[in-house]
Backbone as CSV, one residue per row, in Angstrom:
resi,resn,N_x,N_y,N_z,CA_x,CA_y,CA_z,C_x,C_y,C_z
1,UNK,0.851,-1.164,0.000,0.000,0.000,0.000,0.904,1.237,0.000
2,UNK,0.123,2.140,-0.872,1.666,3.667,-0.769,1.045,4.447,0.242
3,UNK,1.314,5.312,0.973,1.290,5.903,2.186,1.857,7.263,1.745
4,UNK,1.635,8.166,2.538,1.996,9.659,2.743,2.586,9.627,4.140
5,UNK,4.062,9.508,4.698,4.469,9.567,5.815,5.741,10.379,6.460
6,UNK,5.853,11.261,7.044,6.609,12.239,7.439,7.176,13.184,6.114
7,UNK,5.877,13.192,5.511,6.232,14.057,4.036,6.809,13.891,3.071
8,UNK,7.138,12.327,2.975,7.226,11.406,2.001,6.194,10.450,1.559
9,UNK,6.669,10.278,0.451,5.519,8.695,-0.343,6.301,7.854,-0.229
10,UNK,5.675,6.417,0.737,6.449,5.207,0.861,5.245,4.225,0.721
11,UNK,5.830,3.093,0.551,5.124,1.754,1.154,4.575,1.259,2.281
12,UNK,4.207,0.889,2.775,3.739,0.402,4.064,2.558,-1.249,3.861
13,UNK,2.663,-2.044,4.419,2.433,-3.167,4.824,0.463,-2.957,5.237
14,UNK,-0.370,-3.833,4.651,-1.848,-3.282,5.106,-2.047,-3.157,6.334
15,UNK,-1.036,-4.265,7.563,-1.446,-4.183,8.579,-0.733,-3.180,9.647
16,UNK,0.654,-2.571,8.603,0.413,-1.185,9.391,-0.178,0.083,9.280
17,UNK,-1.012,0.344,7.899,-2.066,1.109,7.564,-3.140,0.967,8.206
18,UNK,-3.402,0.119,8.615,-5.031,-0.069,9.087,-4.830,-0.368,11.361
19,UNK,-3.938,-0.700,11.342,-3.246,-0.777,13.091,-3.997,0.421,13.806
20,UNK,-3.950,1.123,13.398,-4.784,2.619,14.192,-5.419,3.477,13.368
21,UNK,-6.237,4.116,13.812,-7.193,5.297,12.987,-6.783,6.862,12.998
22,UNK,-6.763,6.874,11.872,-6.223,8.231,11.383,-7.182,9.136,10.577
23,UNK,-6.726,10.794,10.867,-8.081,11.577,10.100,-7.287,12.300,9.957
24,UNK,-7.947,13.453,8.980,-7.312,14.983,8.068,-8.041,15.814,8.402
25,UNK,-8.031,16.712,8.622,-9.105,17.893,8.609,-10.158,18.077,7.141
26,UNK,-10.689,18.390,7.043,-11.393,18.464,5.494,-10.712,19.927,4.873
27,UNK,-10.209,20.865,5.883,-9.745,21.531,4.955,-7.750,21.845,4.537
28,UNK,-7.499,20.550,4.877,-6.173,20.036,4.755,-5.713,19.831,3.172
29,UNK,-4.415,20.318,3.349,-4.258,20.297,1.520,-4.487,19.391,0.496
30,UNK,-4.229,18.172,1.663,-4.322,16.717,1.048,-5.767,16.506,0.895
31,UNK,-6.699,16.736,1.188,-8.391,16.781,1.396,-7.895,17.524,-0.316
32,UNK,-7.754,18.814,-0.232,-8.003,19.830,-1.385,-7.511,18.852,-2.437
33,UNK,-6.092,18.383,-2.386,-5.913,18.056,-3.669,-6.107,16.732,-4.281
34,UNK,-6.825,16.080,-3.287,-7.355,14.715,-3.458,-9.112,15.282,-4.487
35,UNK,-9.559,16.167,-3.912,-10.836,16.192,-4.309,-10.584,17.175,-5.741
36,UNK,-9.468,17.753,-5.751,-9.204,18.576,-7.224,-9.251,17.699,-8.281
37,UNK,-8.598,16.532,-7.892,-8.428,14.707,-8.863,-9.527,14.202,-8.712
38,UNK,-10.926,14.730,-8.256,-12.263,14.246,-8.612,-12.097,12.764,-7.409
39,UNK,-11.677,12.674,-6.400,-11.876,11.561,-5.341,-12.838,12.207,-4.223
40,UNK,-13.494,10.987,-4.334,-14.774,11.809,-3.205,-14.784,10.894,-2.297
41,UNK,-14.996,11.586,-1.138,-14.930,11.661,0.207,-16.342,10.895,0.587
42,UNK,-17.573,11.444,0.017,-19.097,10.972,0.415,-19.479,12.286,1.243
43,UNK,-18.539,13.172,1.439,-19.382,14.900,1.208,-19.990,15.748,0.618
């Protein structure tokens, strides 16, 4: 799985992606430029 981690793009393993729950703010850049590439959220 590719990951966004300490401000790099790496790999990571599913079961350390999914190990704990993680959130963004909605108005976080990564929110912005995920939804500029037409990926929707279900907002």
């Amino acid at each position: 799985m590719v990951a966004f981690k300490n401000n790099n793009i790496t790999d990571v393993s599913l079961e350390e992606a999914t190990k704990e729950y993680n959130t963004l703010k909605q108005d976080s850049f990564l929110v912005t430029a995920a939804k500029g590439l037409g990926i929707s959220f279900g907002d």
